[in-house]
N, C-alpha and C positions, 0 to 999 in steps of 0.2 A: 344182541344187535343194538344195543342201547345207545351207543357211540358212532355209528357207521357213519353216517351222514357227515357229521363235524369229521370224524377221523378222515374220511377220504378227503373232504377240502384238506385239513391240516398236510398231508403225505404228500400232495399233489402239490402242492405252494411249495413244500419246504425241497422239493427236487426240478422245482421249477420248470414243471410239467404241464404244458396246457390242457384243457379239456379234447381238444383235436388228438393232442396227440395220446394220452391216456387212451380214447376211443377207437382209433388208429392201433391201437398196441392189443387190445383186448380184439377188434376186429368186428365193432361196429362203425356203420357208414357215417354219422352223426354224434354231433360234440352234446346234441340233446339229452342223448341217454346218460351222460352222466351228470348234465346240469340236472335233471329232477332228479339221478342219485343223491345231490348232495342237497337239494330244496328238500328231499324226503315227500316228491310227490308220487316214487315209486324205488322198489327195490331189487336188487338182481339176486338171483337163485344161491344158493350158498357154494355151487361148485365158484360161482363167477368171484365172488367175495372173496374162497377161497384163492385165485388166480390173482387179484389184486392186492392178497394181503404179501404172499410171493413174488409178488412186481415191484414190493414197496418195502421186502426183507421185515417185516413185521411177524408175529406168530399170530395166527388166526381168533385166537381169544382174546389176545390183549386188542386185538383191531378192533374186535364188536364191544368188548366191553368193559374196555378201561377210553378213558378220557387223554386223548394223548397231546392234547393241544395244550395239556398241562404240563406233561412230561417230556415231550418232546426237546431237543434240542436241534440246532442247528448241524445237520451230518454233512461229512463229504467223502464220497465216495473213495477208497484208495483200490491200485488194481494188485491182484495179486500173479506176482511174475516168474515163478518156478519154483523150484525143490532144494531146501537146501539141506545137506546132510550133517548130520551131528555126528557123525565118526567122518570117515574120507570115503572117497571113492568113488562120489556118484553126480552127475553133472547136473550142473543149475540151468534148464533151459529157457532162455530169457522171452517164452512165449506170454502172453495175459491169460491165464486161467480160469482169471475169474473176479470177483472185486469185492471187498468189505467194506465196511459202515462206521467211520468214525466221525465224533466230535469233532470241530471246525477247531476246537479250541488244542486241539492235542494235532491239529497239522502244521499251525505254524504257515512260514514262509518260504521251509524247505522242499525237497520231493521226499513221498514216502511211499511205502511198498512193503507187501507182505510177504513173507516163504513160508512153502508148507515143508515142516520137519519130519525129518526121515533121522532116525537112529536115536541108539539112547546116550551117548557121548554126554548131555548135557541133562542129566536127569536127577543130580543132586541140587541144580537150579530148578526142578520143574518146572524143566522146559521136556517134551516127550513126542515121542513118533504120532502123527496123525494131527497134533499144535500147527499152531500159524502166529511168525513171528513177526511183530508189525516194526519197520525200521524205517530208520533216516539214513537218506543218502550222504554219506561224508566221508572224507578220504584220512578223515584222523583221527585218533581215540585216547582215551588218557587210559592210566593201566589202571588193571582192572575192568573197565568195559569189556561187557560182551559185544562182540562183532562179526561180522560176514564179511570172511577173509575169501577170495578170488586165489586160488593156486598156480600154481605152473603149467599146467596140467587141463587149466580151467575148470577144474574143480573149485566148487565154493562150500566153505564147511563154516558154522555157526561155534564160534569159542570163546572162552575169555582171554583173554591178550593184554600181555604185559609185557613192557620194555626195560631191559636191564643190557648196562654194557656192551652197546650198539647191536642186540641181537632183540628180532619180536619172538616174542615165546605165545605159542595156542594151546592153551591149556585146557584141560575136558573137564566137566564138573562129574567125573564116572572116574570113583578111584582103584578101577580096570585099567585104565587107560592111561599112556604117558605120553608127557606135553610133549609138541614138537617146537625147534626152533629153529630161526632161519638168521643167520649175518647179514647185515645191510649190505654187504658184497652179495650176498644168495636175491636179496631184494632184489635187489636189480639184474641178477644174471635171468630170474626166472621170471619178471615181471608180477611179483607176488603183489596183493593189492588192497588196501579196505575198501570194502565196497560200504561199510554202511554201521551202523549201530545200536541195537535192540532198545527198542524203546517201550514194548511190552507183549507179551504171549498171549496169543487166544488160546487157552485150554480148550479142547476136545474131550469129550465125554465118552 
């Protein structure tokens, strides 16, 4: 518990969180209860610490007792917006999920977005079923880039993609698996589409 006090100021600033509203969240009436949280004129039950270290995507140990105002950087939230599959076959449904915790510095100016990976197509990249692949929204890729190809079908599948001789090729990092290609006549008959460009995998444990 050696850090609590600074670490909840620190978490509450950097999500730009009022005391109302953190109070309001936990479901006390009063913004008081957490000003003497953070004066350290009094402290909440370890279930409640536990609730706020959850509220602030932090793990409960490094909240009581690491110094995060050291470590901390500036996060921004990204959301994550459906399934994408690393073989074929299964639909990306464009709902929010749910939402992860990046660096400010690895967002940039662009839109970005996560999928959670289903299949093993792409698992000589380790990239693996139960992963989440954090991307940029962009409708172009140089070859070799992995990408979140949009299908005909509206299936969305996770590949490497390469262009030779007016055709895109999605190639599987699973040497099970063979590439598929499409003619820029197929392009356009099927609406085929880059939705986006892997910018890096959360491994799952």
């Amino acid at each position: 518990m050696v850090f609590f006090k600074e670490n909840l100021r620190c978490l509450r600033h950097l999500n730009r969180e009022s005391q109302d509203e953190l109070a309001e969240h936990l479901g006390y009436r009063s913004f008081t209860t957490i000003q003497k949280w953070e004066d350290g004129t009094s402290i909440p039950s370890m279930p409640v610490i536990g609730r706020i270290a959850e509220h602030y995507h932090v793990p409960l140990d490094v909240f009581c007792n690491e110094n995060l105002s050291e470590i901390m950087v500036p996060q921004k939230k990204v959301p994550v917006v459906g399934t994408v599959k690393t073989g074929y076959g299964l639909l990306a449904y464009q709902n929010i999920s749910g939402y992860e915790y990046v660096p400010e510095s690895e967002t940039g100016s662009g839109i970005y977005f996560y999928l959670d990976v289903v299949g093993d197509s792409m698992k000589n990249a380790r990239i693996l079923e139960g992963d989440r692949v954090y991307c940029r929204q962009q409708s172009t890729l140089e070859n070799g880039d992995i990408g979140v190809i949009l299908l005909e079908n509206e299936e969305v599948t996770l590949k490497r993609v390469f262009f030779k001789k007016n055709k895109m090729i999605l190639k599987p990092e699973n040497e099970t698996m063979a590439p598929i290609e499409f003619s820029d006549e197929e392009i356009q008959q099927k609406g085929i589409q880059i939705l986006g460009k892997l910018i890096h995998n959360k491994i799952s444990f």
